[in-house]
DSSP file (Angstrom, degrees, kcal/mol; ACC not computed):
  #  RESIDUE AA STRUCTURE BP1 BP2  ACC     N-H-->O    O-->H-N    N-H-->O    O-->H-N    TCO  KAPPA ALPHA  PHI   PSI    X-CA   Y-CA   Z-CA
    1    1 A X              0   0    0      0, 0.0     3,-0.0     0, 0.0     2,-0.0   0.000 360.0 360.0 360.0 126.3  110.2   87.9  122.3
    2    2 A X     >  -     0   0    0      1,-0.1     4,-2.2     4,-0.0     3,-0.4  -0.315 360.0 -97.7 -89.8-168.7  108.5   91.1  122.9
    3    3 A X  H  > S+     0   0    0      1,-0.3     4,-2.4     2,-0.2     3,-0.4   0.960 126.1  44.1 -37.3 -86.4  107.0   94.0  120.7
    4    4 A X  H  4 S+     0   0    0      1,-0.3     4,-0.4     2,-0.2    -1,-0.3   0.591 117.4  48.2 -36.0 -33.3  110.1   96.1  120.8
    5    5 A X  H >> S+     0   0    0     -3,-0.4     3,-3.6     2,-0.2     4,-2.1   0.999 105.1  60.0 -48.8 -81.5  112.4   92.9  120.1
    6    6 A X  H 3< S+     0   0    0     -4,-2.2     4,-0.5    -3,-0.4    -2,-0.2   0.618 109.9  32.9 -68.6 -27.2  110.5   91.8  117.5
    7    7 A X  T 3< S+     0   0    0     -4,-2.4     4,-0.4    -5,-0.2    -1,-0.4   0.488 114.8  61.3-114.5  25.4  110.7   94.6  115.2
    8    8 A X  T <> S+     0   0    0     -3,-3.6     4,-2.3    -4,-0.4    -2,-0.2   0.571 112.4  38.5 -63.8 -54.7  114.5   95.6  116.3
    9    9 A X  T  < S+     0   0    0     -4,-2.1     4,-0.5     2,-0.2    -3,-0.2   0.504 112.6  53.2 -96.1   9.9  115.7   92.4  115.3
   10   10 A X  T  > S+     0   0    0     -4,-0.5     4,-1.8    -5,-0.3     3,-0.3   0.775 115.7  44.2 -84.8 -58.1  113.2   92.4  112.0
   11   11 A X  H  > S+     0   0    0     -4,-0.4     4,-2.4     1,-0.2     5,-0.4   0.989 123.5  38.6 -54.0 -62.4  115.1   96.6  111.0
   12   12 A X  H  X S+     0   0    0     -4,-2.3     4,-1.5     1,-0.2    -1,-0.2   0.779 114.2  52.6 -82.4 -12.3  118.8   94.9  111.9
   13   13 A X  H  > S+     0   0    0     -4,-0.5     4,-0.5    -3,-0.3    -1,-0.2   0.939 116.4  44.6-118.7 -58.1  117.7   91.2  110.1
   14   14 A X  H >X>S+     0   0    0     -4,-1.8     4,-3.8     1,-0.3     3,-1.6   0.894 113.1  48.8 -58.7 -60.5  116.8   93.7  107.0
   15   15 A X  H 3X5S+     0   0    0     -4,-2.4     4,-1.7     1,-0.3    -1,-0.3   0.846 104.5  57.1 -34.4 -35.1  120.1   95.8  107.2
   16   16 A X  H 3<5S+     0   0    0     -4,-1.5    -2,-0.3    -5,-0.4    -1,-0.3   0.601 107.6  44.2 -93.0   5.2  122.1   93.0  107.3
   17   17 A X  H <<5S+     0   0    0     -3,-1.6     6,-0.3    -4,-0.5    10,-0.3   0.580 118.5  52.4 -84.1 -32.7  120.5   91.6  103.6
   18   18 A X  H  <5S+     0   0    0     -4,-3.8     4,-0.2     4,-0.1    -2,-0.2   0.742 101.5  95.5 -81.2 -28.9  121.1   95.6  102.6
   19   19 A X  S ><<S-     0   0    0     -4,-1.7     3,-5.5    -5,-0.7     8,-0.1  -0.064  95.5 -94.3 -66.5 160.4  124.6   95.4  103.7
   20   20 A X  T 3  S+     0   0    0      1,-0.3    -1,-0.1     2,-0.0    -4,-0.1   0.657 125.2  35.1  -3.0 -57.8  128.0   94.8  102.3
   21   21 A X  T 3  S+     0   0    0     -5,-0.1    -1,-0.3     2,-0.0     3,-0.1   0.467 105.5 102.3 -96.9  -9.8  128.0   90.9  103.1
   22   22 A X  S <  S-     0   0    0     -3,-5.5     2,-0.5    -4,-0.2    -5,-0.2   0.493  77.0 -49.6 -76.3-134.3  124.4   90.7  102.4
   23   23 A X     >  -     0   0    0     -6,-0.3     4,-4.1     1,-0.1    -1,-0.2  -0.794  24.7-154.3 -72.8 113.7  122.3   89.4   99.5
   24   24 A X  H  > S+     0   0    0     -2,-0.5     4,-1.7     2,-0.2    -1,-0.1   0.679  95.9  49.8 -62.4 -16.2  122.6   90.2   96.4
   25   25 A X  H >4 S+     0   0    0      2,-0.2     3,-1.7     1,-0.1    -1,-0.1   0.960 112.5  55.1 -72.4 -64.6  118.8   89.6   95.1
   26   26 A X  H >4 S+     0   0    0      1,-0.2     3,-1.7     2,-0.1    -2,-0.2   0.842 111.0  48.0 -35.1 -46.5  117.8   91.8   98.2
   27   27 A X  H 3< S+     0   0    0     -4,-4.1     2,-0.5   -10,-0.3    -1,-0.2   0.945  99.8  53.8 -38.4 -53.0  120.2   94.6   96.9
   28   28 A X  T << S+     0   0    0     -4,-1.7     2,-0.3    -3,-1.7    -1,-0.2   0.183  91.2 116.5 -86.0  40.7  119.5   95.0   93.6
   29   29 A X    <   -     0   0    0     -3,-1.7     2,-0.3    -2,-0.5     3,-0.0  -0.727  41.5-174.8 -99.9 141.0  115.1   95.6   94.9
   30   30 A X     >  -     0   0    0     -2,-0.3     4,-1.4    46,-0.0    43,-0.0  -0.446  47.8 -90.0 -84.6-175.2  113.5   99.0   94.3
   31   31 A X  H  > S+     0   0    0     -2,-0.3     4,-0.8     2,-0.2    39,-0.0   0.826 124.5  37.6 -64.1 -58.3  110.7  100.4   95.0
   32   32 A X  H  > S+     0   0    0      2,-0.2     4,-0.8     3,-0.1     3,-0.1   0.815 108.0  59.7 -48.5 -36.0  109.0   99.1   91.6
   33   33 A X  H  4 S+     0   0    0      1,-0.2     3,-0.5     2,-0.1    -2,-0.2   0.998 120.9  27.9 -74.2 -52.5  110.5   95.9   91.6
   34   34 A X  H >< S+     0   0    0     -4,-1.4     3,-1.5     1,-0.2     4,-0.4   0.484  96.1  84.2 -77.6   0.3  108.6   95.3   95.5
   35   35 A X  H >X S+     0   0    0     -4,-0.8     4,-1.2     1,-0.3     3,-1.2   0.924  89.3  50.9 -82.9 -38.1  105.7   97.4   95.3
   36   36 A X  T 3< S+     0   0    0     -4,-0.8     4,-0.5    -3,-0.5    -1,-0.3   0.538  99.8  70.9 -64.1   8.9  103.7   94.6   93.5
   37   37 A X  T <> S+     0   0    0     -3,-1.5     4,-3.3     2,-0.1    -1,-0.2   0.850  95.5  52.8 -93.5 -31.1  105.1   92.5   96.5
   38   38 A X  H <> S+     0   0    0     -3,-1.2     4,-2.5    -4,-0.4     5,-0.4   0.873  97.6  58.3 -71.0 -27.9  102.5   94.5   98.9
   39   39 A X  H  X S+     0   0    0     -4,-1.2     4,-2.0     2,-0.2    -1,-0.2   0.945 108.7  48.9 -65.7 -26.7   99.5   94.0   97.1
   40   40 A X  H >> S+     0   0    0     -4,-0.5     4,-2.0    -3,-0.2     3,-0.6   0.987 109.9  53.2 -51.8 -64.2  100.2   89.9   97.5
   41   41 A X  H >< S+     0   0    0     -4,-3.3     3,-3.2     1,-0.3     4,-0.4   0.813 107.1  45.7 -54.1 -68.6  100.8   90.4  101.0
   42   42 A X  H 3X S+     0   0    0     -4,-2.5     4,-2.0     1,-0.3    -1,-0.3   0.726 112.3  59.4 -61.9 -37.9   97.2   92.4  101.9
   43   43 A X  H << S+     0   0    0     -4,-2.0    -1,-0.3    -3,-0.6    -2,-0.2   0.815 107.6  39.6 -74.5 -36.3   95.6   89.5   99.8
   44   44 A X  T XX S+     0   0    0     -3,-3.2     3,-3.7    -4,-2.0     4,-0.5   0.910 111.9  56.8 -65.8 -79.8   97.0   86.7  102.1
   45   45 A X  G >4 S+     0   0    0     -4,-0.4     3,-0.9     1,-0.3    -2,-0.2   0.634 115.8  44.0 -15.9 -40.7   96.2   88.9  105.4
   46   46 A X  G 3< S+     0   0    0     -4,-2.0    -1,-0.3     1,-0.3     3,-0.3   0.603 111.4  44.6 -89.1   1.2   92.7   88.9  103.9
   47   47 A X  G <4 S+     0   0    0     -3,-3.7    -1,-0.3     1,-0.2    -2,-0.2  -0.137 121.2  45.9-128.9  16.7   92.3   85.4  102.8
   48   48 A X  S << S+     0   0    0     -3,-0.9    -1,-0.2    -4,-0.5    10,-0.1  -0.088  75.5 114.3-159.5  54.8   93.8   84.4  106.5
   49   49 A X  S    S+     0   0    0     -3,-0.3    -3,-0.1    -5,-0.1     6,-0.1   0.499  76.9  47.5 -57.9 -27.5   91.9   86.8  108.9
   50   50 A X  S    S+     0   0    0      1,-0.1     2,-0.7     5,-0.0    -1,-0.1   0.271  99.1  67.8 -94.8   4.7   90.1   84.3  110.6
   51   51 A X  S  > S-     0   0    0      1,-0.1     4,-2.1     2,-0.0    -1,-0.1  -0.971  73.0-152.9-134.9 114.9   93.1   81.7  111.5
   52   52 A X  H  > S+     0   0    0     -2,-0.7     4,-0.5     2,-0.2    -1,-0.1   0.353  84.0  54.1 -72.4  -8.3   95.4   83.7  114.0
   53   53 A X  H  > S+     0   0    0      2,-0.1     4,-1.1     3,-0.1     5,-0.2   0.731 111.5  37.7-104.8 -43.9   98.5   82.0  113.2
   54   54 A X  H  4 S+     0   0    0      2,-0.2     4,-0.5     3,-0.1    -2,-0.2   0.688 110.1  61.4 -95.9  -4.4   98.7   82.4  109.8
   55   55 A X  H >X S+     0   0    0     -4,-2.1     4,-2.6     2,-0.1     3,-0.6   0.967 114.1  50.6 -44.6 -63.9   97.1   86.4  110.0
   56   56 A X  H 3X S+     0   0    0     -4,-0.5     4,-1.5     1,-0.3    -2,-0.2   0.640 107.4  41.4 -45.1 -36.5  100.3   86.5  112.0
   57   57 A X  H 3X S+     0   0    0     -4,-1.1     4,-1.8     2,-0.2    -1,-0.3   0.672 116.9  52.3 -86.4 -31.9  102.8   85.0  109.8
   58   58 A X  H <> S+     0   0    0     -3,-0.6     4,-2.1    -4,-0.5    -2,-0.2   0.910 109.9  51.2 -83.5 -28.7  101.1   87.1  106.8
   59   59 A X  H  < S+     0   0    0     -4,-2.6     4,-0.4     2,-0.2    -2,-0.2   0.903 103.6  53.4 -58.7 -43.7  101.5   90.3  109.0
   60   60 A X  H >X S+     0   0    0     -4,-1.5     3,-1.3     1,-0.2     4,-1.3   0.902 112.1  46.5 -68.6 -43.1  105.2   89.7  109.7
   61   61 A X  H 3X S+     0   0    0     -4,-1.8     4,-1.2     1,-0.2    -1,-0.2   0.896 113.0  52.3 -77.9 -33.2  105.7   89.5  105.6
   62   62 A X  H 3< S+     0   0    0     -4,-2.1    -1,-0.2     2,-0.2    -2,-0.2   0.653 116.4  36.4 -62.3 -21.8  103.5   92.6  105.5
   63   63 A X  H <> S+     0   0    0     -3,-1.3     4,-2.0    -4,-0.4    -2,-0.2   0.786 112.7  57.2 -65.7 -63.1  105.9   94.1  108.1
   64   64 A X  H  X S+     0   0    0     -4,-1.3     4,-1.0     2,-0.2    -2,-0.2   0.800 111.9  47.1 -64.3 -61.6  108.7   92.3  106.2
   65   65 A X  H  X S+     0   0    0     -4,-1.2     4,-1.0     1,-0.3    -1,-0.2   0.629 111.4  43.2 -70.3 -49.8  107.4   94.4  102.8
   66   66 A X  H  > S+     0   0    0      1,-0.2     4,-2.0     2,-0.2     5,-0.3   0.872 110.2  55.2-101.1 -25.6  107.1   97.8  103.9
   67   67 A X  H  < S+     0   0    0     -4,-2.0    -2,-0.3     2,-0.2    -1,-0.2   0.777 110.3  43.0 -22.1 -53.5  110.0   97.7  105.7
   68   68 A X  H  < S+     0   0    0     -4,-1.0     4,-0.2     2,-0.2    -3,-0.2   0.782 113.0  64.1 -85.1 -26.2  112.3   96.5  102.3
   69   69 A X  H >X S+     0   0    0     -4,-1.0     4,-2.6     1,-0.3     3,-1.5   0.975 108.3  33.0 -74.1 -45.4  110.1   99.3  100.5
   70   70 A X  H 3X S+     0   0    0     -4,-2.0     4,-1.0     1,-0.4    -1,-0.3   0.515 113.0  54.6 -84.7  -4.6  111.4  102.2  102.5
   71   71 A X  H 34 S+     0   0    0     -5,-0.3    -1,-0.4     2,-0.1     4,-0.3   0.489 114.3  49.1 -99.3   6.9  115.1  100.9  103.0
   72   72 A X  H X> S+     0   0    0     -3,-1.5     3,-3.1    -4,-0.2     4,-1.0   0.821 113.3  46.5 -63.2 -77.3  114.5  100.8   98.7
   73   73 A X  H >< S+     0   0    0     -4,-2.6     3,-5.3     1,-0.4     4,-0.2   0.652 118.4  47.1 -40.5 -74.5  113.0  104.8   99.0
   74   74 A X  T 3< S+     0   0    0     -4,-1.0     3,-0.4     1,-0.3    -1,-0.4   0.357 107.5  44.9 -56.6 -29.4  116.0  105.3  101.2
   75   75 A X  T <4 S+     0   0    0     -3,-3.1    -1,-0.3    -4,-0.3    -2,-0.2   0.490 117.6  56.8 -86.0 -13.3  118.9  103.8   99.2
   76   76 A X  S << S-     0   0    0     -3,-5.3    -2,-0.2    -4,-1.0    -1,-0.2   0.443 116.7-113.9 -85.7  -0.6  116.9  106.0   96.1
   77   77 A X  S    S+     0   0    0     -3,-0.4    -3,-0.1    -5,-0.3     3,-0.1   0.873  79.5 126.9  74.8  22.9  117.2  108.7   97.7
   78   78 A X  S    S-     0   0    0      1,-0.5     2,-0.3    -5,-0.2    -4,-0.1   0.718  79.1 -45.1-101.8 -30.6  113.7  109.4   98.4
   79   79 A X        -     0   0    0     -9,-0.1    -1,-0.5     4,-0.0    -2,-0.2  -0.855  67.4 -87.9 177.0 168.8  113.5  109.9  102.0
   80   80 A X    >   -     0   0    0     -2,-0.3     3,-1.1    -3,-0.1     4,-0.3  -0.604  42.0-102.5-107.2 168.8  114.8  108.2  104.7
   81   81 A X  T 3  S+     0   0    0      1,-0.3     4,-0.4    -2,-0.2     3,-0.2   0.592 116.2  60.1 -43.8 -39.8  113.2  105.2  106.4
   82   82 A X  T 3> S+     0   0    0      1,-0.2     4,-1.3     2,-0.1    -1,-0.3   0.375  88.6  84.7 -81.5   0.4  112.0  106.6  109.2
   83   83 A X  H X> S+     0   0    0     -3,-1.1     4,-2.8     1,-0.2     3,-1.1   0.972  87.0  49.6 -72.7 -73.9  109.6  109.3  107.0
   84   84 A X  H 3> S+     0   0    0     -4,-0.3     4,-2.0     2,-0.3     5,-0.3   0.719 105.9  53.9 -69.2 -28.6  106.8  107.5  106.3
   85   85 A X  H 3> S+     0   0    0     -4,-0.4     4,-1.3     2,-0.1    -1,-0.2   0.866 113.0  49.9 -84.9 -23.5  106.4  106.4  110.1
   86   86 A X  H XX S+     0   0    0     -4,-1.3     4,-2.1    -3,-1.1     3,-0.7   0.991 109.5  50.0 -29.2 -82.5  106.6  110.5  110.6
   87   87 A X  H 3X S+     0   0    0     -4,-2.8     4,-1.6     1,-0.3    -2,-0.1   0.824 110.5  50.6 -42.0 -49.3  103.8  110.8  107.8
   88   88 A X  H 3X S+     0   0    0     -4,-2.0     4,-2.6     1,-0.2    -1,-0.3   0.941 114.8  47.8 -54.6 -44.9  101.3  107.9  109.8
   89   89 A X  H <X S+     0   0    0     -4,-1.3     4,-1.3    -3,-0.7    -1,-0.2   0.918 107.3  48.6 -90.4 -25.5  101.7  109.7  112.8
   90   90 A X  H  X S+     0   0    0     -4,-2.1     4,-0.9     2,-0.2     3,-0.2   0.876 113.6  49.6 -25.7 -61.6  101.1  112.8  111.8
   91   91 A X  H >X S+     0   0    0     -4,-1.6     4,-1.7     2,-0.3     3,-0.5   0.817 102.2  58.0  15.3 -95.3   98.2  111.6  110.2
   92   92 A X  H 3< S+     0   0    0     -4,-2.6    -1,-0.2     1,-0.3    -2,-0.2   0.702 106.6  53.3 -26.3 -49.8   96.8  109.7  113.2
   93   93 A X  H 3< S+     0   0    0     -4,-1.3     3,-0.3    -3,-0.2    -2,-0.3   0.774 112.9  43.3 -97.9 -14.9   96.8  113.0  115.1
   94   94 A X  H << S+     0   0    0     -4,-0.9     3,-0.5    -3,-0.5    -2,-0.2   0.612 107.1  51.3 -43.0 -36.1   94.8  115.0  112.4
   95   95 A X  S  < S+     0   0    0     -4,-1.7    -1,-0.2     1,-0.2    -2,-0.2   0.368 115.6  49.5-112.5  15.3   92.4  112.9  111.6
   96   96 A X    >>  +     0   0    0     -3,-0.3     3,-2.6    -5,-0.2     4,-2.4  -0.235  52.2 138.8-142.8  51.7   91.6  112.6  116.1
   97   97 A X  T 34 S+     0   0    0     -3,-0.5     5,-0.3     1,-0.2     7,-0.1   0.573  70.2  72.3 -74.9   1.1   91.4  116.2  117.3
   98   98 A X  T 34 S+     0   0    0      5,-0.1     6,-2.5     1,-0.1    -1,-0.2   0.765 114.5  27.3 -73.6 -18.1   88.6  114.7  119.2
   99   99 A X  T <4 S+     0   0    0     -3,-2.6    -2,-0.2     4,-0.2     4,-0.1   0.790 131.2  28.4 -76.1 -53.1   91.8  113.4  120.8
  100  100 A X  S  < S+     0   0    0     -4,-2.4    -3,-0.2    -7,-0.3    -2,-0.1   0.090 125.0  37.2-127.5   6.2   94.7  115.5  120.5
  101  101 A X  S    S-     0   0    0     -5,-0.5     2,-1.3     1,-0.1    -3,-0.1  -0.004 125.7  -6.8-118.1-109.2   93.0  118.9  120.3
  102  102 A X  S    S-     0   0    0     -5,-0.3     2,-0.5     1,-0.0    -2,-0.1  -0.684  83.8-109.7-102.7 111.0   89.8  119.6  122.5
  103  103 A X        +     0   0    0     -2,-1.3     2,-0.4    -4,-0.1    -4,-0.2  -0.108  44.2 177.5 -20.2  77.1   88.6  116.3  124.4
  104  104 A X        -     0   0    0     -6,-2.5     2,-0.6    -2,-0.5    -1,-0.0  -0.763  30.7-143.7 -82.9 113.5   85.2  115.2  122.6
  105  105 A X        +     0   0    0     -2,-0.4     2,-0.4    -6,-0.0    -6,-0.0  -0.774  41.7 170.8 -96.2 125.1   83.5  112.1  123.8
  106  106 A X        -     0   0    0     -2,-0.6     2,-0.1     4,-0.0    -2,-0.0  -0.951  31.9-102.2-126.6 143.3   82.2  111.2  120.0
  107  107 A X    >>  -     0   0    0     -2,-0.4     4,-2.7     1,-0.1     3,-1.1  -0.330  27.9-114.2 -65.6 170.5   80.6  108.0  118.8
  108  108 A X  H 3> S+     0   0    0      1,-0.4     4,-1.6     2,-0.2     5,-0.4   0.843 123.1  42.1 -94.3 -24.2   82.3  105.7  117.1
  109  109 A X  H 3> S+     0   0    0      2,-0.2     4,-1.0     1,-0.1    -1,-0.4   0.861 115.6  55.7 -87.7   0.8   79.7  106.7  113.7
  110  110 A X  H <> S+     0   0    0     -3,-1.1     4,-0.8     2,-0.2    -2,-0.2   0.891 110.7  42.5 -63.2 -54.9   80.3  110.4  114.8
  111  111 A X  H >X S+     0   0    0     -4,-2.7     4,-2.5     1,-0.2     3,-1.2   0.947 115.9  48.1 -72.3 -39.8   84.2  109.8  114.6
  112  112 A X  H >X S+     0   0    0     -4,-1.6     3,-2.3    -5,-0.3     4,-1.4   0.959 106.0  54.7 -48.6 -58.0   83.8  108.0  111.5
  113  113 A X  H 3< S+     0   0    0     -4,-1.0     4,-0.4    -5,-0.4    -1,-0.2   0.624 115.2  45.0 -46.3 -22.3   81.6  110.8  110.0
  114  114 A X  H <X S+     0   0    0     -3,-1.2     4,-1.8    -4,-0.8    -1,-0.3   0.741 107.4  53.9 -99.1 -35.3   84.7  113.0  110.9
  115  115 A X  H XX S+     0   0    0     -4,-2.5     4,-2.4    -3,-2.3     3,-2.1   0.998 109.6  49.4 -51.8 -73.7   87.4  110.8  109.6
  116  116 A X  H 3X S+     0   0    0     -4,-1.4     4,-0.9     1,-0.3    -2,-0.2   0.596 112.9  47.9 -63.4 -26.9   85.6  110.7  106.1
  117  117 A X  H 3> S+     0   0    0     -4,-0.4     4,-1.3    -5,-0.3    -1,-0.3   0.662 110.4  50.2 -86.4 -21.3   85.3  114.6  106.3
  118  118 A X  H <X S+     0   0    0     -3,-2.1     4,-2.7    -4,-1.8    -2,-0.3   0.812 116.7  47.3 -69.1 -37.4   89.2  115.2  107.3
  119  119 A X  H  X S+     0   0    0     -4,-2.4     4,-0.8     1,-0.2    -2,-0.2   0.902 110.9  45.4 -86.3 -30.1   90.0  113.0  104.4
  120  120 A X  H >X S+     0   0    0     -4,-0.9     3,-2.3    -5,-0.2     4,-1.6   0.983 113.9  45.5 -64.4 -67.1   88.0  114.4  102.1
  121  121 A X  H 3X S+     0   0    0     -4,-1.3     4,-1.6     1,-0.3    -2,-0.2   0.959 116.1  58.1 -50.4 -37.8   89.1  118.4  103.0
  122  122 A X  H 3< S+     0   0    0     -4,-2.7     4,-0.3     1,-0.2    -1,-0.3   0.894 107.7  44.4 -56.9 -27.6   92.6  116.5  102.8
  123  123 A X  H << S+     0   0    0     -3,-2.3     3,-0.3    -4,-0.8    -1,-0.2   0.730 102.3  57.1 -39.3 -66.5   91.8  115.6   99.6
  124  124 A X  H  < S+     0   0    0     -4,-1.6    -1,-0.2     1,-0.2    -2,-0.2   0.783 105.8  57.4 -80.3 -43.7   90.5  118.6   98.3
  125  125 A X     <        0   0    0     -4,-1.6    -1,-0.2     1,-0.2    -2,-0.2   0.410 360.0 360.0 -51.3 -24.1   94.2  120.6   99.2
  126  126 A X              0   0    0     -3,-0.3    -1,-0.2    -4,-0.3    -2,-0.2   0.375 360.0 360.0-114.7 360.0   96.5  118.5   97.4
């Protein structure tokens, strides 16, 4: 199964537990009731970083997680699903104008040094 597969049939797996016929435990999930579900997941990923099979299996429930959290946002009426993968990539191109503005060849403690001073000024705005 490739990339693109694999989180195509992970989105329809998830619809079909939010749908009509699905599950009723899945339904009745917020946003509160799973957000204490992500902090589990990051805790395996970190306690199975070094064994590649079970990083993997803890990624796919990390996947699994944020996935059921934004089809929750979305069924509250908080934004639809697709938002938050907006927000990252946004994100991603802000915090790398060494990238996606004028071409920089930076070291990698230069680009950190730059990260940590976009997050900070981001910081400082909100």
């Amino acid at each position: 199964m490739d990339e693109k597969t694999g989180f195509t049939q992970l989105v329809a797996i998830i619809d079909k537990l939010l749908g009509p016929e699905g599950c009723p435990w899945d339904k009745k999930q917020t946003v509160s009731s799973l957000s204490h579900m992500m902090l589990e997941e990051m805790r395996e990923v970190i306690a199975d970083v070094e064994e590649s099979e079970k990083l993997a299996e803890e990624l796919g429930d990390v996947w699994m997680t944020l996935l059921m959290l934004t089809k929750a946002a979305e069924r509250e009426g908080r934004f639809s699903w697709n938002y938050p993968l907006s927000k990252a990539a946004e994100k991603l191109i802000r915090r790398h104008p060494h990238i996606f503005e004028e071409r920089k060849d930076l070291t990698p403690e230069e680009i950190e040094k730059q990260w940590i001073e976009l997050k900070k000024r981001e910081k400082e705005k909100t």
